[in-house]
Backbone as CSV, one residue per row, in Angstrom:
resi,resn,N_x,N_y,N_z,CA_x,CA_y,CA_z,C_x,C_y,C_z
1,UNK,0.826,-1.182,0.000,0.000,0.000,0.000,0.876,1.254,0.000
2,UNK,0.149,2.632,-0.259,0.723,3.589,-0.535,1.861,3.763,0.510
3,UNK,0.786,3.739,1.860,1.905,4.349,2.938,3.079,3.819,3.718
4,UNK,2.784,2.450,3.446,4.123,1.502,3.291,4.984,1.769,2.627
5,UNK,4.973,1.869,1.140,5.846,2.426,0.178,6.362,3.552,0.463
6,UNK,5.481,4.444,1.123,6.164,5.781,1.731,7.310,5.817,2.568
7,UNK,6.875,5.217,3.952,7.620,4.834,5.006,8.749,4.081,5.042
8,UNK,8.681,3.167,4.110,10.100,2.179,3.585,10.800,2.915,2.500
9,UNK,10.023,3.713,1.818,11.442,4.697,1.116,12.215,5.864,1.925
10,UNK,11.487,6.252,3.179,11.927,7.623,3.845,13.328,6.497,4.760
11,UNK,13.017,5.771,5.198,13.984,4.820,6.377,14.971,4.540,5.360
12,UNK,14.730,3.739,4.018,16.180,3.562,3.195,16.819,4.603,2.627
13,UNK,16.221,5.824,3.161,17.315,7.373,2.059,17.567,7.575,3.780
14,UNK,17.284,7.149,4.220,17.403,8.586,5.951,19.258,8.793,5.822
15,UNK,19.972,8.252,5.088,21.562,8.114,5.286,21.606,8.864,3.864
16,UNK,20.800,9.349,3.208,21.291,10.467,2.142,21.717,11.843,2.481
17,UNK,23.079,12.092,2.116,23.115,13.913,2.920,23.374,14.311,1.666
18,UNK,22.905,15.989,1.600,23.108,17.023,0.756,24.344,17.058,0.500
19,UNK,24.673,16.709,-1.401,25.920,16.356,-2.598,25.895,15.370,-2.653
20,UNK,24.801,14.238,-2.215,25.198,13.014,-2.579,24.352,13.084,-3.860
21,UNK,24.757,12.246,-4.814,23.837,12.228,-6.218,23.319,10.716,-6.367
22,UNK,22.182,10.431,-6.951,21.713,9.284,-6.900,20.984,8.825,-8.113
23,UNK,20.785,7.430,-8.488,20.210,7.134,-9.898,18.999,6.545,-9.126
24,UNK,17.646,6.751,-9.720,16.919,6.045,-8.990,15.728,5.494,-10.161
25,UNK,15.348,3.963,-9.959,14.976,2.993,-10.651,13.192,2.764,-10.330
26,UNK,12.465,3.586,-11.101,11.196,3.254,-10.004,10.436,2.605,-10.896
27,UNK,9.248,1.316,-10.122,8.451,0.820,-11.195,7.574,1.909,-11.495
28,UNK,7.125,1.708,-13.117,5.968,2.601,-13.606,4.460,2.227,-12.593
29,UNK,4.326,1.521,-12.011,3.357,0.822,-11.309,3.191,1.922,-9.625
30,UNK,4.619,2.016,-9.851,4.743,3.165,-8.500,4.086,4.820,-8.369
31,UNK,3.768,5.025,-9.898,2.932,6.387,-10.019,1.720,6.622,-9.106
32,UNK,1.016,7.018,-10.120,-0.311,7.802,-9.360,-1.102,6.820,-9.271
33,UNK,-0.932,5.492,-9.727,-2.074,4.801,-9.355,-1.808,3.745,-7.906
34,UNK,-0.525,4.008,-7.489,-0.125,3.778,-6.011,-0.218,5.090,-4.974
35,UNK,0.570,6.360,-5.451,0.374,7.246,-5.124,-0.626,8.642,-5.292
36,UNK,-0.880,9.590,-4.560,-1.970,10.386,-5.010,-1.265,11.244,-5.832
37,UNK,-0.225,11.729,-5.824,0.504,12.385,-6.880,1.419,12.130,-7.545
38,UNK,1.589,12.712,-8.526,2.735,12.251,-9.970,4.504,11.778,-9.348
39,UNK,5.211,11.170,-9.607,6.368,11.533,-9.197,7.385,11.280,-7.943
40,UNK,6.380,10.668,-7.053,6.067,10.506,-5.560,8.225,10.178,-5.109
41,UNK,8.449,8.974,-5.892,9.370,8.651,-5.625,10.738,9.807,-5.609
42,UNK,11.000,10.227,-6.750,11.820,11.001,-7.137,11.730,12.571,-6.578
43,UNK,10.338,13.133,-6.197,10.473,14.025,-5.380,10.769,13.690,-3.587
44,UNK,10.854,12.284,-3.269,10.864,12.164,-2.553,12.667,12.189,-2.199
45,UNK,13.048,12.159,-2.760,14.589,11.906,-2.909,15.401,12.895,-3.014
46,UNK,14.894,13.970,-4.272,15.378,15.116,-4.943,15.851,16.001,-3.065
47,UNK,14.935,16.219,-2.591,15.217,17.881,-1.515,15.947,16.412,-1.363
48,UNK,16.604,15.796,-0.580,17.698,14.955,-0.045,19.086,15.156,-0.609
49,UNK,18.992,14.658,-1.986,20.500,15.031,-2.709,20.475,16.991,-3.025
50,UNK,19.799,17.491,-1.955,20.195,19.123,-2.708,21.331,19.158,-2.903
51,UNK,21.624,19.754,-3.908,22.806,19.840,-4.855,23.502,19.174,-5.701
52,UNK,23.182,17.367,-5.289,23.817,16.507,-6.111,22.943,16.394,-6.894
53,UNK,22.766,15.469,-7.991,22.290,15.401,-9.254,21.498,13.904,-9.110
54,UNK,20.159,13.887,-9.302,19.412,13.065,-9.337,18.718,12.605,-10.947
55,UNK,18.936,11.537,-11.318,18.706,11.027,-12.693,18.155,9.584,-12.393
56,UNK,17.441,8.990,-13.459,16.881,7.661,-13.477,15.821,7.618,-14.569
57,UNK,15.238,6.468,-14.530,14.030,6.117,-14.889,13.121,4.996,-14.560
58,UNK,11.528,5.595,-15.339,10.748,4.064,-14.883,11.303,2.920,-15.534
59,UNK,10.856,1.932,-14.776,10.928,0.448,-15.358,9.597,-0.413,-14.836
60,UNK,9.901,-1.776,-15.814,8.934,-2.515,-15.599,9.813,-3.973,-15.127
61,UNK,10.195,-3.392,-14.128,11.133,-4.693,-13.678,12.396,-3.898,-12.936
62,UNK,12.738,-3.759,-11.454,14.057,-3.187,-10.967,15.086,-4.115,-10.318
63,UNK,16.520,-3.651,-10.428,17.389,-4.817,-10.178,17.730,-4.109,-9.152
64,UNK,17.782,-4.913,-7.523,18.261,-4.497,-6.396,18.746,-5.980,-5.479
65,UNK,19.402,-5.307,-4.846,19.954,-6.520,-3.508,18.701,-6.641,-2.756
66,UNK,18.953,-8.001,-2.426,18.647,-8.556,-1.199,19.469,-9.109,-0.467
67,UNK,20.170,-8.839,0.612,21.324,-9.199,1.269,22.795,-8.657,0.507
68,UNK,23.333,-10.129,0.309,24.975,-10.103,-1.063,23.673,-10.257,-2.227
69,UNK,23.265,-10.294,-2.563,22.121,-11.447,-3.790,21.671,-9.759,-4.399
70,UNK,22.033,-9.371,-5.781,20.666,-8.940,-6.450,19.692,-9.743,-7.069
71,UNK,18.480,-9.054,-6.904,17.351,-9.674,-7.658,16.641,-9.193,-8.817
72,UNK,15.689,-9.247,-9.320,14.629,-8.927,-10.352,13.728,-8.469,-9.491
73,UNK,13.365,-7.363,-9.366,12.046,-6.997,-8.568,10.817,-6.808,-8.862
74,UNK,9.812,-6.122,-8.433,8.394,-5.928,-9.374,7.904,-4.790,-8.223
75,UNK,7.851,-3.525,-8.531,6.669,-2.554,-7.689,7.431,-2.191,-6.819
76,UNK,8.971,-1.445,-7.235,10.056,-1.035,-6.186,10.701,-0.221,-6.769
77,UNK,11.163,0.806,-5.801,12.133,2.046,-6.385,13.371,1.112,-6.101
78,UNK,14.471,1.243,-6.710,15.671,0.846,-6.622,16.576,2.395,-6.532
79,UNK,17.289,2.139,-5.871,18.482,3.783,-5.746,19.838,3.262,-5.373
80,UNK,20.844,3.716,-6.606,22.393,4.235,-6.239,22.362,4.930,-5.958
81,UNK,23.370,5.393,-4.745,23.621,6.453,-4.278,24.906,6.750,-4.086
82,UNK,25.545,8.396,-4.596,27.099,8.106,-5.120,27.448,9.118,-3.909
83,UNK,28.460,9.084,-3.198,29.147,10.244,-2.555,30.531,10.449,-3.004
84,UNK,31.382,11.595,-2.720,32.241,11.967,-2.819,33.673,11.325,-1.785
């Protein structure tokens, strides 16, 4: 549900500080028809990297870890996150 998705993306960025830049992988599934507004993911991220550079796109399928293990996912933002 929406606010799950909310809450589990705010806890996995909480270690993002301002200049870090990040690629972020979100399913198309993650829009407005999960969320009430457009974008949800990537504005959620953006004020975080102020100043670093935030780029990505949707997918229909995201590749992330689980543990050492990446996987194939379905209905998940995926995020690199680069520091200096």
């Amino acid at each position: 549900d929406a606010d799950s998705a909310h809450e589990d993306l705010h806890l996995l960025t909480s270690s993002i500080v301002a200049g870090d830049g990040a690629l972020l992988f979100t399913c198309n599934g993650r829009g407005q028809n999960l969320f009430e507004t457009p974008h949800h993911d990537a504005r959620t991220l953006a004020p975080l990297v102020s100043g670093g550079a935030l780029s990505g796109m949707f997918c229909a399928g995201e590749i992330g870890p689980v543990g050492p293990q990446s996987f194939l996912h379905g209905f998940t933002a995926s995020a690199a996150i680069f520091r200096d």
